[in-house]
N, C-alpha and C positions, 0 to 999 in steps of 0.2 A: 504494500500500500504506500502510494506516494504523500508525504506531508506537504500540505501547502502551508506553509509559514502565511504568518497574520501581521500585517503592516497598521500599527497605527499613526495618522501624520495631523497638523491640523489643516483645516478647512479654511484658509484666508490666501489671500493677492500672495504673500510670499512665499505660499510653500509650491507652487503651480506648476512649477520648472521641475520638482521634485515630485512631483502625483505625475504630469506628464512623461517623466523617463519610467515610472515603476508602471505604468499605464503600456507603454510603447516602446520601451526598449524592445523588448523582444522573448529576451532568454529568460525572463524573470517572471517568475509564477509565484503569484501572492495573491492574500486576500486581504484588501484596502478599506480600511477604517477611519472615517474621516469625524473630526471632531474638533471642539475648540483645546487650546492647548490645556486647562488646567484639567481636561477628561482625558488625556492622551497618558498622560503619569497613571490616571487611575485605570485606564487597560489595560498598561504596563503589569502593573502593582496585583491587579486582580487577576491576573495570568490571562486576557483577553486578549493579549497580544505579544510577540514573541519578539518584535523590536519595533521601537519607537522615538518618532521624534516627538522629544521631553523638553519641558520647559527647564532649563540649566539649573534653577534653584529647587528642583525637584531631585534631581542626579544623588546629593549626596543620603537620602534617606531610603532610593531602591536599593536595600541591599543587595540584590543580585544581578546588576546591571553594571555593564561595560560601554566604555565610548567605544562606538564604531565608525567606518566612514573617515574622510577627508573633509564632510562636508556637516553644513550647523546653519542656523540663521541666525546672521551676526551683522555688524556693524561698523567700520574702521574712523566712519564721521556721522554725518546726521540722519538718522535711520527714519525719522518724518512720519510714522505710526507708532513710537509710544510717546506721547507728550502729558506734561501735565500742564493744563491751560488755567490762566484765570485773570481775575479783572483787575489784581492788585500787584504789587510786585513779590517774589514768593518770601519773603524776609515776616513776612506779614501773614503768613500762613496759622490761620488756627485750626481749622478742619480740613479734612483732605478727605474728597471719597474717590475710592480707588475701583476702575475696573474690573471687578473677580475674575474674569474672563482666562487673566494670566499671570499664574504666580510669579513667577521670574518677574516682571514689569513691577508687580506691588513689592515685591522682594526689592530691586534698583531702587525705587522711590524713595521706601525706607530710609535706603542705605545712605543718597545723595541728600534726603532733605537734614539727616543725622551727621554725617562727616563733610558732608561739602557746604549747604548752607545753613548747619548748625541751629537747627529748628524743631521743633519738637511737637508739632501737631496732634489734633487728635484723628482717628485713622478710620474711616467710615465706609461700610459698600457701596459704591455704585450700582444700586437696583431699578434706576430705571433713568434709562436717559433721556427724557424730558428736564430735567431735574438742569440740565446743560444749558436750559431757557430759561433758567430763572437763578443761580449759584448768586448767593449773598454776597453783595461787596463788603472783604474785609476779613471776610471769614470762611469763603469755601473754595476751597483749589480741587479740582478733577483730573482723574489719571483717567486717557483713555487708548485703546489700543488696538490695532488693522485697519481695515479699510476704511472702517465708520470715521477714523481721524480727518479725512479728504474733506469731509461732509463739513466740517467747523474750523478749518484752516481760516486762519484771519477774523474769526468771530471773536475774539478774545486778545485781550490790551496783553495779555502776558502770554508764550506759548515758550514753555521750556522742551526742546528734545531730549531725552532721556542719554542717548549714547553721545550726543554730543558733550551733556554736559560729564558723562564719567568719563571718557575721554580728556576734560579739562582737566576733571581732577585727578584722574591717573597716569595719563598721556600713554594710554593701552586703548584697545578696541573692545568689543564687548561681542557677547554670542550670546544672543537670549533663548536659543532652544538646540538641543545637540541632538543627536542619533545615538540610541541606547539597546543594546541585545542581550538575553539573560547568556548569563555565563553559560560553556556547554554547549549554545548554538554554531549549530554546520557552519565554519569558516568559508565553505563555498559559497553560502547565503549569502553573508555579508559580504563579500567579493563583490556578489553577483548585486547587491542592492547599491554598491560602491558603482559598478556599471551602469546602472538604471540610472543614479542621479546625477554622474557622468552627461550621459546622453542628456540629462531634463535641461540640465543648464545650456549644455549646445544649441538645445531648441528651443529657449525662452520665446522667442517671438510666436514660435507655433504652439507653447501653452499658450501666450496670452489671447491669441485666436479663437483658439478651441476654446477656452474658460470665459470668452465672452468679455472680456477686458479692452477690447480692441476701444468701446465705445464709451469710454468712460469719458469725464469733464477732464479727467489727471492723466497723463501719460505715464501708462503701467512700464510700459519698455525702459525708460528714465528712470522710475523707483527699483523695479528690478535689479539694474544693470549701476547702477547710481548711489544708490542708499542700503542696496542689500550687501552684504560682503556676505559667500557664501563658504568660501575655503576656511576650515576650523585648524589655523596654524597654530605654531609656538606662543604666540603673542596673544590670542586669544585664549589657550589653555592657561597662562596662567592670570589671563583677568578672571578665570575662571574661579581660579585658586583664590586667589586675593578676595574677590567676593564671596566667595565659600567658607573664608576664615575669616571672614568679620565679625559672624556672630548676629549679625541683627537678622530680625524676623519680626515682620509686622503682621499683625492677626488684626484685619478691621471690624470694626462691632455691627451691627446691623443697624440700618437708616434713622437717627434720632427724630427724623420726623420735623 
C-alpha cells in the first residue's frame, strides 16, 4: 500500500508559489490541506498532517518536528502584510488587538512593542474587523495580517511593518513561517517536497494566474517577488534563534468590549 503523505500549508497570497509547485510539479503525491497559519501547527501537532508549513513561533513547542526544505516565508525588508496600524504614534500605545489568525505575527508584536519600542500595552483579540472602523484615538493599535492588509493600506496616520521594523532593531531578516516534518519521515519526501516548491517559485507568475491574483487593485507579482524572501538561509535561522530565546509570549484576552 502506497502512503500518501499529508501536506498542511496556509491559504493566503504568499504561500501560492508553494501550493502551485506541490499542485504541479509533477513527481509529488500528497494530500493538500489548506488552512490559516495558526491551524497548520495544530494539524501538525494533532498528527493530521505529516509536514507543514508552521508558523516559526510555533517550531519550538512541536516536539517532534524538524526544519525541512531551503525554503520559509520570510522577509529581508518590508514584508507589507503584517502591520500594526493606528491613529497615534505607537509610543502611545495602551491596547493593542492582535490578529489571532497568526501566532508568529502576535508573537513579533510582542517582542518589538517590549524590546524595541519599550511599551507595554494591554494585549486584546482581534475578533472582528469592523472594529478597524472605529479603533479609539489614543488607545487602540491593531495587528493585522495577509491579504486583508491591501484593503487599509493608507487608512491609518501610523502603519508600522513588522519585518521592517525587527530588521531595524536587529539588522537580520525574519521568517514568519518554516517547513516542519515529524522526525522519521521518508527523506525522499522531503526531497521530493524540496522539488515541488522548487518549481512553485519558478512559476510565481503562473500561480498568481491560476489563484486569480492577476486582478487585484495591488500587484501580486511585486509583493511576491518584492516583499516575500522565500530562501530560509543562515541569516534567517538565526533571527530565528534570537527570537526563540527571548522568552516573550503574548496571550491576548478576549474583546473588553
Amino acid at each position: 500500500m502506497v502512503i500518501v503523505p499529508r501536506i498542511a500549508a496556509v491559504s493566503y497570497l504568499n504561500t501560492i508559489p508553494f501550493i502551485y509547485g506541490i499542485e504541479h510539479e509533477g513527481n509529488l503525491r500528497a494530500e493538500l490541506l489548506l488552512s490559516p497559519p495558526s491551524l497548520c501547527a495544530k494539524n501538525f501537532a494533532e498528527h493530521k498532517a505529516d509536514i507543514a508549513l508552521v508558523p516559526a513561533a510555533a517550531v519550538p513547542s512541536l516536539a517532534d518536528a524538524q526544519v525541512v526544505t531551503e525554503y520559509c516565508i520570510g522577509a529581508a525588508g518590508p514584508v507589507r502584510t503584517v502591520v500594526l496600524l493606528s491613529n497615534e504614534p505607537i509610543e502611545k500605545a495602551r491596547r493593542v488587538f492582535l490578529d489571532a489568525h497568526s501566532l508568529t505575527s502576535v508573537q513579533l508584536a510582542g517582542y518589538l512593542l517590549a524590546k524595541h519600542w519599550k511599551v507595554t500595552p494591554e494585549y486584546y483579540t482581534l475578533e472582528d474587523y469592523a472594529q478597524l472602523g472605529h479603533a479609539l484615538p489614543g488607545d487602540a493599535l491593531l495587528l493585522l495580517i495577509g491579504d486583508k492588509v491591501f484593503d487599509h493600506e493608507g487608512r491609518f496616520a501610523y502603519s508600522y511593518d513588522l519585518a521592517a521594523e525587527w530588521k531595524k532593531a536587529t539588522r537580520l531578516p525574519f521568517a514568519f513561517a518554516v517547513w516542519v516534518a515529524r522526525r522519521g519521515t521518508d527523506p525522499d519526501f522531503t526531497e521530493g517536497l524540496q522539488h515541488a516548491l522548487t518549481f512553485g517559485i519558478e512559476h510565481t507568475y503562473e500561480a498568481i494566474l491560476e489563484h486569480g491574483f492577476d486582478n487585484k487593485p495591488y500587484d501580486a507579482y511585486a509583493y511576491l517577488t518584492q516583499n516575500i524572501d522565500y530562501i530560509f538561509d543562515n541569516q534567517k535561522h538565526k533571527a530565528l534563534q534570537k527570537f526563540w530565546d527571548s522568552g516573550i509570549k503574548v496571550t491576548p484576552r478576549a474583546n473588553p468590549g
